[in-house]
TORTOR-210638 format. One line per field, with one value per residue (C-alpha): x, y, z; residue number from 0. Coordinates in pm, whole numbers, plus 50000, padded with zeros to 5 digits. Layout:
N
px c(X/...)
py c(Y/...)
pz c(Z/...)
i c(NUM/...)
END
This chain:
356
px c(64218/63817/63880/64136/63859/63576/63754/63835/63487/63360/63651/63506/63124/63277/63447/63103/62946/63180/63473/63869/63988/64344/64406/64703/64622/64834/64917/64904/64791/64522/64526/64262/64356/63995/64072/64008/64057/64355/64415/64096/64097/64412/64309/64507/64378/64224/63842/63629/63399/63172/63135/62796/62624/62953/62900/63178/63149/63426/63667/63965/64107/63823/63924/64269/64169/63972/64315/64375/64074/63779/63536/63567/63263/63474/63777/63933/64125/64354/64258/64566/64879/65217/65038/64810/64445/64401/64097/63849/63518/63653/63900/63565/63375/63697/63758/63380/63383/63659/63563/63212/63382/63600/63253/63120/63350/63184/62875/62846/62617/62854/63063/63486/63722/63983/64381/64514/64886/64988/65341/65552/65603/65246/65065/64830/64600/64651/64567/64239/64162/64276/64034/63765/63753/63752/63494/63292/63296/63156/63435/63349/63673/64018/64353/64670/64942/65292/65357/65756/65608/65363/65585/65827/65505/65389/65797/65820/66091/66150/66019/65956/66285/66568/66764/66757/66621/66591/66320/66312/65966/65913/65527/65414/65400/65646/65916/65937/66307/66298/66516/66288/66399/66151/65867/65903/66098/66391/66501/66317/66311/66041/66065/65864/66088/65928/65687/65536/65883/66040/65767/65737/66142/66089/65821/66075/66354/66149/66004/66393/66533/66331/66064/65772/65491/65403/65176/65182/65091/65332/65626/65504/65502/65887/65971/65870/65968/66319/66417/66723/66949/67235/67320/67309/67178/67051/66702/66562/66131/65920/65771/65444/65351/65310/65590/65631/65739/65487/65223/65136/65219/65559/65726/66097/66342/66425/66702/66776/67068/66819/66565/66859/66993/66597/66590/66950/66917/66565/66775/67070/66865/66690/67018/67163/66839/66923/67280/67169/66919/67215/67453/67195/67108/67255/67584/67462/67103/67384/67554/67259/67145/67522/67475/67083/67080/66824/66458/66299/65918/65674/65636/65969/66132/66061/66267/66538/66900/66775/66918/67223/67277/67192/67379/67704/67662/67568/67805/67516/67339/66988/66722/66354/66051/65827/65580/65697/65373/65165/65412/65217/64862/64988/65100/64797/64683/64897/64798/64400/64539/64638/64546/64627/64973/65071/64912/65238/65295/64967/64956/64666/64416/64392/63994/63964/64141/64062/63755/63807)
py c(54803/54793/54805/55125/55278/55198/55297/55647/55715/55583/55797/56145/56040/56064/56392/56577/56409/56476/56680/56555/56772/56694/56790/56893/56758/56952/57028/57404/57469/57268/57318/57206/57186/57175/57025/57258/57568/57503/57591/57702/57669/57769/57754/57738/57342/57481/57408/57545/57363/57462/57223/57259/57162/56979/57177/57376/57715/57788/57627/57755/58130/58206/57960/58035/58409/58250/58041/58153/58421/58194/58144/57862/57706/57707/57527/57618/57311/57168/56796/56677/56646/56574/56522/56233/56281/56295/56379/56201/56359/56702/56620/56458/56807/57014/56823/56807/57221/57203/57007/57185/57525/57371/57256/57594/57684/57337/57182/56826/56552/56282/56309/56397/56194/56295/56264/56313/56392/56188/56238/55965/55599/55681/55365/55162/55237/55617/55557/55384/55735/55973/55742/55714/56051/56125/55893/56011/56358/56289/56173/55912/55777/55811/55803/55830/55954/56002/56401/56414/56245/56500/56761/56629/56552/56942/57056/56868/56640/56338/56105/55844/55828/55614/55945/56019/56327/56437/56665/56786/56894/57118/57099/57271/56914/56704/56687/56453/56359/56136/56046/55904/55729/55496/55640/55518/55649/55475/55592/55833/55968/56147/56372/56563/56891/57119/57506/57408/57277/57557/57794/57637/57644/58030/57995/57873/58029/58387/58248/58110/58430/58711/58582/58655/58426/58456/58289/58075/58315/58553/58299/58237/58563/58614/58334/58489/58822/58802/58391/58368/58069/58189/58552/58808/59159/59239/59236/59275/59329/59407/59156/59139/58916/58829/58925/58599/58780/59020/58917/59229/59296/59392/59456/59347/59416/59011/59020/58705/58617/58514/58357/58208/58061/57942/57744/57587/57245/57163/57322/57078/56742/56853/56879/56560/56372/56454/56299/55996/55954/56042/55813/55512/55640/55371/55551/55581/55770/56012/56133/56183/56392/56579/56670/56792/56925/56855/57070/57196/57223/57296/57589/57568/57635/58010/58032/58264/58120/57738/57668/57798/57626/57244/57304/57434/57149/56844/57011/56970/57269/57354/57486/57628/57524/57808/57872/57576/57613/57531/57224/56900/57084/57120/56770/56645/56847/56630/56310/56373/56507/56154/55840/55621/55738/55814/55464/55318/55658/55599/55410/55097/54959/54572/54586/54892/54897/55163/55083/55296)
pz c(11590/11633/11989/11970/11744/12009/12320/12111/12086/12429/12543/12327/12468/12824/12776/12655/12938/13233/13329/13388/13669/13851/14217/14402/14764/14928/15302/15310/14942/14714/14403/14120/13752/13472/13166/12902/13135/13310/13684/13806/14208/14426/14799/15136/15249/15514/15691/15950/16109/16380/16645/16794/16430/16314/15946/15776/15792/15506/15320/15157/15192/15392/15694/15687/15747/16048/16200/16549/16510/16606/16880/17107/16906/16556/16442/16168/16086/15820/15697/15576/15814/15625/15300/15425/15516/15948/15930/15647/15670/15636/15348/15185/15245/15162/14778/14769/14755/14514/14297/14291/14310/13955/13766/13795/13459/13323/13400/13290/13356/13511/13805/13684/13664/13898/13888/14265/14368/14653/14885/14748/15000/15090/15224/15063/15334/15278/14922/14965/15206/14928/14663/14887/15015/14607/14533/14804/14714/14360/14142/13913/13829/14065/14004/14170/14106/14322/14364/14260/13940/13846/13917/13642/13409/13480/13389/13092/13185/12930/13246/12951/12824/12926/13102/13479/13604/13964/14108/14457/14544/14848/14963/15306/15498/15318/15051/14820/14669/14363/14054/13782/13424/13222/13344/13669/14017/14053/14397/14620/15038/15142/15484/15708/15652/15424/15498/15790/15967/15926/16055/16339/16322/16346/16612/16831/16757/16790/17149/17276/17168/17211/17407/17183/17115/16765/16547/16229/15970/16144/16073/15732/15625/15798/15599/15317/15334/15472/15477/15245/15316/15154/15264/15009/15122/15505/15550/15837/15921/16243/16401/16661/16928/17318/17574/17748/18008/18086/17869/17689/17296/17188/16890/16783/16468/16325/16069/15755/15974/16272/16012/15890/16190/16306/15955/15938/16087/15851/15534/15628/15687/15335/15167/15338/15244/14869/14931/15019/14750/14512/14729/14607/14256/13943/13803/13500/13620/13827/13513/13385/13676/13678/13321/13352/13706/13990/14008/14243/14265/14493/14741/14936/14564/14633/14956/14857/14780/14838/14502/14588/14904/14735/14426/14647/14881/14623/14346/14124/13882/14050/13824/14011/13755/13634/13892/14077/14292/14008/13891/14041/13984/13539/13568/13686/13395/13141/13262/13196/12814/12783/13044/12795/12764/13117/13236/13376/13605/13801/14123/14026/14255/14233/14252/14033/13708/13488/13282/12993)
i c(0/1/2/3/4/5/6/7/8/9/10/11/12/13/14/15/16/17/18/19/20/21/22/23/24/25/26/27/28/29/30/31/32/33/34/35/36/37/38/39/40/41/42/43/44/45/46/47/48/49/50/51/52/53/54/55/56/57/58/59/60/61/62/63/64/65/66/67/68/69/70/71/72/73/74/75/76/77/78/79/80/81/82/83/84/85/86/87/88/89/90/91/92/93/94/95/96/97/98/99/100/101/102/103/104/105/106/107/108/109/110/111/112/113/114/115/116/117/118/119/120/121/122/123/124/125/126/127/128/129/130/131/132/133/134/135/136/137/138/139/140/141/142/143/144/145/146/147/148/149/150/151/152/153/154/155/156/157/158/159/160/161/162/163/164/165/166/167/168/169/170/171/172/173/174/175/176/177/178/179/180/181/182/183/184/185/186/187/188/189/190/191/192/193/194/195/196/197/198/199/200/201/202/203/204/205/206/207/208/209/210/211/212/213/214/215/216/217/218/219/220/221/222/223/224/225/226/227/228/229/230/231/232/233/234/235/236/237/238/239/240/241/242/243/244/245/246/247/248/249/250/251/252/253/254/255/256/257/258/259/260/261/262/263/264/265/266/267/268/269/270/271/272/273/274/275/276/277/278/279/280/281/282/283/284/285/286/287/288/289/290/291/292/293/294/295/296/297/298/299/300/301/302/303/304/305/306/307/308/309/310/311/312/313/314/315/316/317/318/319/320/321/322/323/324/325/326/327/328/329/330/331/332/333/334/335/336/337/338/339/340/341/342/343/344/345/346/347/348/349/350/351/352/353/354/355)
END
């Protein structure tokens, strides 16, 4: 009981000395949740660097406005390829200006302790980058936790109970398929289909068809605008790029059943992918999931009539989360309310146990 009583106030003399702030370390989108404040950072993971001093020139919304606009001299790169670091130093820079940009609502003495969403059946050796490029960049305590298991913590799904719940969570590099129960996942797949697939789906489909050369943040905003998987009414938008054929601009008329047809492949391995984690799933955790439905977080959520398409083809009710974008950034949130209580969820280090 002393001991309870002692960590409670070691705990309290912490929190006036340093902030809790959870990260969403994501692909295309990082997000960064402040204890006490809620979600203050939402920037495109995106850095550019110039090469002839090897500093960053801008990190965030400001580099992805540079993408495909820079001098030879600047990059604008991102740091993290399907939800893993690829490049360290710049992720270290990159959650280093986060985290700064996140302590301007707080100033505290001590560095934050920091909860991290990780891609599920990450490696061990992929962890140890994600702490250390945490550690590095000023956090004074880091913890991990698997994405598909925030997202359900930031939904308020009963993850502690003994009930199955599924959550499908569709990131820009990777989506993460899990059914949890007992605080813990019980089966999950996690594949390289997710935003950035099916842009560059679109890509090609634009250049093979109409022989235009178009850009990511062209496809993106396609996607966007007129991507519906299921058909509903015709949309159609102009679209601007390179005539591969002569070289000079040119501007076509794409319609939902092309974007459609550029995306259908990805959208089928997605939906097969959730078969086969159902296919494995205990009975019992599959009524379960039957009678509550599957959810979808993340990003790829927003695509028009995804929900549709899974729950026709898996025969299951599909529910999209409120603000699914924000899903894995509020359950990062939830965990720093309460470290004690969302121990087991966390993905330990051997050598570093957490102290307090």
């Amino acid at each position: 009981m002393a001991k309870k009583t002692t960590q409670k106030y070691k705990e309290r003399f912490y929190n006036y000395l340093s902030n809790d702030i959870g990260i969403d370390l994501g692909t295309a989108n990082t997000l960064v949740y402040l204890r006490g404040h809620g979600i203050v950072v939402n920037e495109p993971s995106v850095v550019a660097v110039n090469q002839k001093t090897g500093r960053v020139v801008a990190v965030g919304s400001a580099a992805k406005d540079m993408l495909g606009r820079t001098p030879g001299h600047i990059v604008a790169v991102r740091p993290l390829v399907d939800g893993v670091i690829s490049d360290f130093e710049v992720t270290e820079e990159m959650i280093s200006y986060l985290v700064k940009r996140a302590e301007t609502h707080s100033k505290k003495m001590l560095g934050p302790r920091v909860v991290v969403g990780v891609p599920s059946g990450v490696t061990n050796v992929e962890i140890r980058a994600v702490r250390d490029a945490t550690k590095n960049a000023g956090a004074r305590e880091v913890f991990i936790v698997e994405e598909p298991m925030a997202g359900a913590i930031g939904i308020r799904l009963p993850i502690h109970e003994p009930v199955g719940s599924m959550v499908i969570d569709i990131g820009g590099g990777t989506t993460d398929i899990a059914v949890i129960s007992l605080g813990g996942i019980v089966r999950s797949k996690n594949l390289k289909i997710a935003g950035d697939k099916l842009n560059n789906d679109i890509i090609s489909y634009i250049r093979n068809e109409f022989k235009i050369l178009i850009g990511e943040k062209t496809a993106e905003h396609i996607k966007m605008a007129i991507g519906q998987v299921v058909p509903k009414e015709p949309l159609e938008t102009t679209v601007r790029g390179r005539d591969l054929i002569t070289g000079l601009p040119r501007e076509v008329v794409i319609t939902d059943s092309d974007i459609r047809e550029a995306m259908a492949q990805s959208i089928e391995t997605l939906v097969d992918a959730a078969k086969e984690v159902l296919e494995t799933t205990p009975p019992e955790i599959l009524s379960d999931v039957m009678h509550r439905g599957i959810y979808l977080v993340g990003g790829g959520a927003l695509i028009k009539g995804l929900d549709t398409l899974i729950s026709e083809s898996l025969r299951i009710p599909v529910h999209i989360a409120d603000d699914p974008l924000t899903a894995i950034a509020r359950g990062t949130g939830i965990i720093l309310e309460d470290l004690e209580k969302y121990a087991e969820v966390l993905i330990q280090n051997e050598d570093e146990l957490p102290t307090h």
